[in-house]
PLY file of the C-alpha trace (Angstrom):
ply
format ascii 1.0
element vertex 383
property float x
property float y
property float z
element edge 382
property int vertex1
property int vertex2
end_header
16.48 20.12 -6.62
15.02 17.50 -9.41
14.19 14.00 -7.93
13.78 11.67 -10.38
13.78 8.06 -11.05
16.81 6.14 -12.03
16.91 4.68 -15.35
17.71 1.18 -16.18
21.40 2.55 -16.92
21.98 3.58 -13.76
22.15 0.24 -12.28
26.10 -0.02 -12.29
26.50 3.78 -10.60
23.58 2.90 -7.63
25.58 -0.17 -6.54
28.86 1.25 -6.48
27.47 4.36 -4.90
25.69 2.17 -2.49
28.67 0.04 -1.86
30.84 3.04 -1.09
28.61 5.28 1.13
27.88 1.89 3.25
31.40 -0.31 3.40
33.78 1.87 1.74
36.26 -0.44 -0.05
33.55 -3.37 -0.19
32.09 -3.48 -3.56
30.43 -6.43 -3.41
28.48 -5.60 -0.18
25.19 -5.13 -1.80
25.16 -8.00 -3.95
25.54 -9.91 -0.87
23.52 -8.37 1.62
19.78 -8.44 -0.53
21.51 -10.83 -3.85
17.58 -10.45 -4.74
17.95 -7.07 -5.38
21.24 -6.63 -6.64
22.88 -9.60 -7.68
23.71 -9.85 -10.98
21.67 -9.97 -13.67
19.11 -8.29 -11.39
17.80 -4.90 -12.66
16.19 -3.07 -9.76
17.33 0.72 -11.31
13.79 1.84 -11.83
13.14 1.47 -8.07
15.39 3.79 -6.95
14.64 7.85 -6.40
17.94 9.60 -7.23
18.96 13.27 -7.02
22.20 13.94 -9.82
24.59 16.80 -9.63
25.95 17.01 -13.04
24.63 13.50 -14.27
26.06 11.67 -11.11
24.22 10.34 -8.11
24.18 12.23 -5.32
21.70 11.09 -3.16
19.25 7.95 -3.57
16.09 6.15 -1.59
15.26 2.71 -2.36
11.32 1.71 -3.16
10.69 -2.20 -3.28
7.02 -3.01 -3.53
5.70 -6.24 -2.23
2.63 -7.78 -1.23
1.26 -9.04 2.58
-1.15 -11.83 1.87
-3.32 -11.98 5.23
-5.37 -15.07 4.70
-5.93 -14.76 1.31
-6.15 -10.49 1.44
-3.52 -8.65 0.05
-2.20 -5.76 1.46
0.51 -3.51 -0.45
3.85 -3.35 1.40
6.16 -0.93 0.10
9.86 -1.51 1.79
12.25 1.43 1.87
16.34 1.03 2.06
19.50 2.22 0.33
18.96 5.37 2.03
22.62 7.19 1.27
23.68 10.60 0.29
27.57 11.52 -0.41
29.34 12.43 2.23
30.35 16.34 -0.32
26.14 16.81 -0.19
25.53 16.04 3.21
23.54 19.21 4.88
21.92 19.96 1.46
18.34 18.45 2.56
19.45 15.76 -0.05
17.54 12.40 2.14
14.78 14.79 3.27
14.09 15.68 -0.29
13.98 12.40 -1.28
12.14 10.96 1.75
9.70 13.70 1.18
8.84 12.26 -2.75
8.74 8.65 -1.67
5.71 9.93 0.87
4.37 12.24 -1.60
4.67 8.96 -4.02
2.67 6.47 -1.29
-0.35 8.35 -0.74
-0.45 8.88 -4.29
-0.45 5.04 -4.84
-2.56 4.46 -1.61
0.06 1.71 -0.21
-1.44 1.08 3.10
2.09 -0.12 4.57
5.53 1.68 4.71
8.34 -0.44 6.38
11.97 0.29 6.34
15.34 -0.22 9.09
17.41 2.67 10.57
17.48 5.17 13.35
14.18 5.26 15.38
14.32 9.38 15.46
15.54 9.87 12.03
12.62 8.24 10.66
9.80 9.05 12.86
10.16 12.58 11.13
8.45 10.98 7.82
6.28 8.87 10.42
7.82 5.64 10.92
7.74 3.80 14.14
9.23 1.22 15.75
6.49 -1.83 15.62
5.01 -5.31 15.17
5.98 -7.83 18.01
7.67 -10.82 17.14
8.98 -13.60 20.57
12.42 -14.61 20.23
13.70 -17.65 21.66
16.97 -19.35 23.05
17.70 -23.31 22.99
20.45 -24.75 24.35
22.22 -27.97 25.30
21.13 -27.78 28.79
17.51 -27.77 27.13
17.95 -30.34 25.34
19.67 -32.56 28.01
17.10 -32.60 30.23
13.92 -32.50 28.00
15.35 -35.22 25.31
17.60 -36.92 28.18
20.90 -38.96 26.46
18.99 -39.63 23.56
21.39 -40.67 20.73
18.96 -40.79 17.95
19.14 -38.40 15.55
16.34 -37.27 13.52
16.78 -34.59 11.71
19.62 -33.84 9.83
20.80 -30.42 7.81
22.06 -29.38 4.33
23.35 -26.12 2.89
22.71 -25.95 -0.41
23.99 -24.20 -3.67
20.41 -22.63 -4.98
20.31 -25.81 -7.53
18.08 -27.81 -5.94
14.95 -26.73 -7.60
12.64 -29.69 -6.46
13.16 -29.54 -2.93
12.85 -25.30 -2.47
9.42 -25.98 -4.45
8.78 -28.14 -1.50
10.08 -25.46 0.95
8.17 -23.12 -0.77
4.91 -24.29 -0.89
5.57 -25.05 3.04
6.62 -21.42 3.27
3.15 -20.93 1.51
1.31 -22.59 4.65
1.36 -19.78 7.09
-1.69 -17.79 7.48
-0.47 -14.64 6.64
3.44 -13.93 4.67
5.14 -11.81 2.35
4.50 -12.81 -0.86
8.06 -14.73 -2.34
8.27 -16.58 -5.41
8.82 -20.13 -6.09
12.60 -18.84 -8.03
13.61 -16.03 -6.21
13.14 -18.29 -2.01
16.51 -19.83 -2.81
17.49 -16.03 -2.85
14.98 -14.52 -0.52
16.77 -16.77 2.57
20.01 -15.47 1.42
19.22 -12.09 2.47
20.73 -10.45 5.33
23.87 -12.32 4.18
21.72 -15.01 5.67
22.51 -18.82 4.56
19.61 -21.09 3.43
19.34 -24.60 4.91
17.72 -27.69 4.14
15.81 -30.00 6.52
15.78 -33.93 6.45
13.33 -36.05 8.53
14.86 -39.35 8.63
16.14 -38.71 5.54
13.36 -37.49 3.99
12.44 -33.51 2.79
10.92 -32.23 6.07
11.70 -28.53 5.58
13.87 -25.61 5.57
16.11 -22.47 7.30
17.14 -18.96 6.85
20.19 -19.31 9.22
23.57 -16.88 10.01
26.41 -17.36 8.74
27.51 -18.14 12.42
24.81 -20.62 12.16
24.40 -19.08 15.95
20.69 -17.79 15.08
17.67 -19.12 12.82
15.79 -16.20 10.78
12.85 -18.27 9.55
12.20 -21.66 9.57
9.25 -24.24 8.65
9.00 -28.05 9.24
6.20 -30.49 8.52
5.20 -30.59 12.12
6.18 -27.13 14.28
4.81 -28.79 17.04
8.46 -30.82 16.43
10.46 -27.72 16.29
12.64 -28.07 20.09
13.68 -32.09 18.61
14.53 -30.20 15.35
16.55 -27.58 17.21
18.24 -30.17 19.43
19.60 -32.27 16.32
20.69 -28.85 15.00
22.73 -27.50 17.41
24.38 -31.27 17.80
24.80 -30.99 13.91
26.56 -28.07 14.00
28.39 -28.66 17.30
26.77 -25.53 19.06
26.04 -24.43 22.94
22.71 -23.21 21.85
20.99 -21.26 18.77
18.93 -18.11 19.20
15.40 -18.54 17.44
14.39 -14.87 15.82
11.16 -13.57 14.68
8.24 -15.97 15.78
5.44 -13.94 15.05
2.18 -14.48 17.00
0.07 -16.34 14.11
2.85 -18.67 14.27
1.19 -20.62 17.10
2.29 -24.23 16.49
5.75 -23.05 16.94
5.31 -20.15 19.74
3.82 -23.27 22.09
6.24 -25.95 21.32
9.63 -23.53 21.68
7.75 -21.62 24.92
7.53 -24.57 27.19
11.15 -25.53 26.24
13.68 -22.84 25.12
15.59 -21.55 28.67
15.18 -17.60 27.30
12.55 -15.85 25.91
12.91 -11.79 24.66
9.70 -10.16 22.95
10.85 -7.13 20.46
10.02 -5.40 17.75
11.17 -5.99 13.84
11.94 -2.50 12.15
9.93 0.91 11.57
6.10 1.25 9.94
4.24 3.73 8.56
0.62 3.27 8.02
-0.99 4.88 5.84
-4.40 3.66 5.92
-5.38 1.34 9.65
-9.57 1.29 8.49
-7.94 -1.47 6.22
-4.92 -3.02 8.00
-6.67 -3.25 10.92
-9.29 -5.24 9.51
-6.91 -7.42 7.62
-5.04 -8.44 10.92
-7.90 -8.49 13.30
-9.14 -11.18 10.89
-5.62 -12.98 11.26
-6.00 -12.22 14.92
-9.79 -13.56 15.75
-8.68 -16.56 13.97
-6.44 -17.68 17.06
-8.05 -15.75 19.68
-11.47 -14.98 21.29
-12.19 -10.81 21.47
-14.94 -9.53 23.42
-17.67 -7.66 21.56
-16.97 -3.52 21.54
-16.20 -0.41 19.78
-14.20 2.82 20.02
-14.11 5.62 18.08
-10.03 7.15 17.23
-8.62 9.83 15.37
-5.46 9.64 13.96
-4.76 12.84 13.28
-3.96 14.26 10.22
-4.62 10.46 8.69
-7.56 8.86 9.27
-10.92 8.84 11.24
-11.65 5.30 12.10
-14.20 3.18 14.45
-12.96 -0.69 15.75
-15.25 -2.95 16.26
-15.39 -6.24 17.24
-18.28 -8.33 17.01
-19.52 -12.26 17.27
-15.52 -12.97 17.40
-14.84 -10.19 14.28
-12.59 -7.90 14.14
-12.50 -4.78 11.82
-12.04 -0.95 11.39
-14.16 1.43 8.81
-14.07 5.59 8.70
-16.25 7.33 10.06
-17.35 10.97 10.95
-18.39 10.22 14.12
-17.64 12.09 17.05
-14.37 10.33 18.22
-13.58 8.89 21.88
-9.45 9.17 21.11
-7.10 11.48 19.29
-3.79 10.36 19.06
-1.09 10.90 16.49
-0.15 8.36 13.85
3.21 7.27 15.62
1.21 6.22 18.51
-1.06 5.23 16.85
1.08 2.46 14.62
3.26 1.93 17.93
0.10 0.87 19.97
-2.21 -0.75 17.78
0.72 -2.88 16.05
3.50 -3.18 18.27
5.04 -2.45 21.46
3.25 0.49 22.48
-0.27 -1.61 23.69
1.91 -2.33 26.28
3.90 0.53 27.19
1.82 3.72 26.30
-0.17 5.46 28.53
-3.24 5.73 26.01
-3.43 1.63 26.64
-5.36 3.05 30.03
-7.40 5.53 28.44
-8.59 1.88 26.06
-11.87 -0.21 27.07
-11.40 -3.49 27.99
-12.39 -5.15 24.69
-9.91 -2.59 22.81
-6.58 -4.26 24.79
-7.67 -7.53 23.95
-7.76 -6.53 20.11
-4.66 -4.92 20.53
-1.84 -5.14 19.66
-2.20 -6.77 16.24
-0.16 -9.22 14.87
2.16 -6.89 12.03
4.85 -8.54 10.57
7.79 -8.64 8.46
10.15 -11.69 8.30
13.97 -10.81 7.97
14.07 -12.83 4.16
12.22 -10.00 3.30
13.55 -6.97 4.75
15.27 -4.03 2.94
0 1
1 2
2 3
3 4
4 5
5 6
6 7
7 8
8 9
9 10
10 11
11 12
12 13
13 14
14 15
15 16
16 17
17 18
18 19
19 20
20 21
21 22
22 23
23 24
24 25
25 26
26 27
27 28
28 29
29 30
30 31
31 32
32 33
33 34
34 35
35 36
36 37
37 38
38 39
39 40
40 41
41 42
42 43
43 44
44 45
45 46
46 47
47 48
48 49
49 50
50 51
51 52
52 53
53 54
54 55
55 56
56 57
57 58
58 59
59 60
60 61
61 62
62 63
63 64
64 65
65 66
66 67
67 68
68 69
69 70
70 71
71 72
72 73
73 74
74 75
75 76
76 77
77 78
78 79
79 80
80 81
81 82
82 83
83 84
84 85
85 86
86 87
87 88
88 89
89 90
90 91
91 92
92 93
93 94
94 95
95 96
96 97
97 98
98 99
99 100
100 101
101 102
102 103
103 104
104 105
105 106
106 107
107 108
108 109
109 110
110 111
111 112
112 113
113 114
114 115
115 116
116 117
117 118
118 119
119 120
120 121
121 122
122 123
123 124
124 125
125 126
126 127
127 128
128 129
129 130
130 131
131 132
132 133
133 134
134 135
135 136
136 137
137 138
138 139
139 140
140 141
141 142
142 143
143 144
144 145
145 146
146 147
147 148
148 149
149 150
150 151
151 152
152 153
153 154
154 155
155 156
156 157
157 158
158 159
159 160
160 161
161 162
162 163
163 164
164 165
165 166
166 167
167 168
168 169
169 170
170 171
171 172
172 173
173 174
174 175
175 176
176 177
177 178
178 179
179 180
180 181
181 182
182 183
183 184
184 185
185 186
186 187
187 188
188 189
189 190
190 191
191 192
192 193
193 194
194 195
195 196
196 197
197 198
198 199
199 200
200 201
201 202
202 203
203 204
204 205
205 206
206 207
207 208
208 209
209 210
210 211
211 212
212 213
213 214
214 215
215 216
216 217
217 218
218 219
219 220
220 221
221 222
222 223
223 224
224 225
225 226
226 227
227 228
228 229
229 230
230 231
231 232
232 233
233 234
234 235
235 236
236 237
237 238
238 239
239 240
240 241
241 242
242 243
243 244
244 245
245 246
246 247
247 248
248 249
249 250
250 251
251 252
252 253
253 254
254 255
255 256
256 257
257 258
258 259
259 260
260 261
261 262
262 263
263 264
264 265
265 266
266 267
267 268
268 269
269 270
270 271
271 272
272 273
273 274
274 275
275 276
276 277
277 278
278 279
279 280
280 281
281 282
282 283
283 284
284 285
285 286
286 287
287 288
288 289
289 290
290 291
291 292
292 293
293 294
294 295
295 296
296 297
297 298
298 299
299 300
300 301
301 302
302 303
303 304
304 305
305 306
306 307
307 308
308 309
309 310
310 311
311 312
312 313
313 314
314 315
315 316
316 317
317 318
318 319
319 320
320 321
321 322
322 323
323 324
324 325
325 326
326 327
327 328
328 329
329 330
330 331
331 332
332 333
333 334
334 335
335 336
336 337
337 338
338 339
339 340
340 341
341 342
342 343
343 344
344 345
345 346
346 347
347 348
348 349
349 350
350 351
351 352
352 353
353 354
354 355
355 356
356 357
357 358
358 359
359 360
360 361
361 362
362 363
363 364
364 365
365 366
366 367
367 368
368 369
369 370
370 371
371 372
372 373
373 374
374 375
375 376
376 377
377 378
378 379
379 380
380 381
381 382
């Protein structure tokens, strides 16, 4: 069975297919749910794998390249979604097929970084794994009560906007543009980018002045991403929020460990605290993404001088080292200390696993201080 690429004519049949196979009568579900990839006007045909029977779509895997920028190195993210076959091809192999290309298509690209949502078994076939740890937080009145007392002022107030507002998302943007390490946006598409999810953007005053902005629900119950001028501000920001929109409390998803202004402020504060992963990686090359986020890492955090020796098999034959406060990762052909497969591999080096795995005892001491590494992937940009 052919697997090609859709053509730029195919963009009317891969929503509606998409639209059907996902929310049946919805046809507008996709244009929604990521408006940056299928709004319209939006082309995004060409990054679609398709299988036809007769000249219609039968089956189709989504490929949406980005870019990781690590403090100031870029590493090549390629997100995969819109995974759907019709329900008269199911059992043909049709998602397998396709999966199968899209791998075939990475290595031949070298993309160091797969990432994609779904079912944790049905993707750890191709290699994906559940990682990268992100803290999520709850704030609620009783926080705020007792930390900000009756405090009447109000300092930060809230504004949804329409996506016309160019000046102040260039602001947002370039505060977006602050972190150490993101997903590379643009300056036109962040109005869309924090729409995703069927996520709504908001807009941050500090006594009346730009301070910052939101990727909120449409509940308004949780906060996706946000940035302020001053993080270290973020529970007085939260408390005028959840006034402004006459809340009990707001959950506060996907603070990634870089993110250290905010992790303090919201830790001493926020009554719950969850840790937890954010979607499935494959990893296709860890010399170089390791080195890329042990820099990130070292930057925040003092490592002990070591090295170790792993094979992942079938992947990659790497050494870690850290030294003088540096991380990094090369191949080698030594003779290695570990062998461990490439889902525990990804799982424990970038996620949950450096906790929970038995290799994390098999690890020197220096080893499970440079693990696990801080992978991420905010929901603005997922697939």
């Amino acid at each position: 069975m052919k697997v090609e690429r859709a053509k730029s004519n195919d963009i009317s049949e891969i929503i509606e297919v998409a639209n059907r196979i996902f929310k049946g009568e919805d046809q507008n579900y996709f244009q929604t749910y990521h408006p940056a990839l299928y709004k319209d006007g939006v082309n995004t045909a060409n990054d679609h794998f398709v299988i036809k029977e007769d000249g219609k779509i039968k089956g189709m895997v989504g490929w949406f390249p980005s870019v990781m920028n690590v403090m100031g190195e870029k590493l090549e993210v390629c997100g995969i979604g819109t995974v759907c076959v019709e329900k008269d091809c199911r059992c043909k192999g049709y998602m397998r097929i396709i999966m199968e290309e899209i791998l075939k298509e990475l290595k031949e690209k070298n993309v160091p970084i797969g990432i994609l949502g779904g079912r944790r078994q049905r993707y750890e076939y191709y290699g994906f794994t559940p990682s990268a740890i992100c803290t999520n937080f709850y704030f609620n009145n009783d926080n705020a009560k007792h930390v900000f007392g009756k405090e009447d002022t109000t300092t930060y107030t809230f504004t949804i906007p329409n996506g016309s507002e160019t000046e102040l998302f260039e602001k947002a943007f370039q505060l977006y543009l602050r972190r150490p390490a993101y997903i590379e946006r643009t300056a036109e598409g962040f109005y869309d980018s924090l729409r995703n999810c069927r996520s709504t953007p908001l807009l941050i005053f500090k006594n009346g002045e730009f301070d910052g902005y939101a990727c909120i629900s449409g509940t308004r119950g949780e906060i996706n991403e946000f940035e302020i001028s001053d993080n270290s501000d973020s529970c007085r920001m939260l408390k005028d929020y959840i006034r402004n929109f006459e809340l009990g409390g707001v959950s506060v998803k996907q603070i990634f460990h870089f993110e250290r202004e905010k992790l303090h402020a919201l830790a001493k504060i926020c009554e719950g605290t969850s840790v937890s992963g954010a979607d499935s990686y494959l990893i296709q090359d860890y010399a170089k993404v390791i080195t890329a986020l042990g820099k990130l890492k070292s930057s925040y955090l003092s490592i002990p001088d070591g090295n170790l020796t792993i094979e992942i098999e079938g992947v990659q034959k790497i050494k870690v080292s850290s030294e003088n406060g540096k991380i990094y990762a090369e191949e080698t052909n030594e003779e290695p200390q570990l062998k461990i497969s490439p889902i525990e591999a990804t799982s424990a080096f970038f996620g949950l696993g450096a906790f929970n795995l038995n290799i994390c005892e098999k690890l020197p001491d220096f080893a499970n201080a440079v693990f696990p590494l801080p992978l991420f992937f905010s929901i603005p940009d997922m697939i």
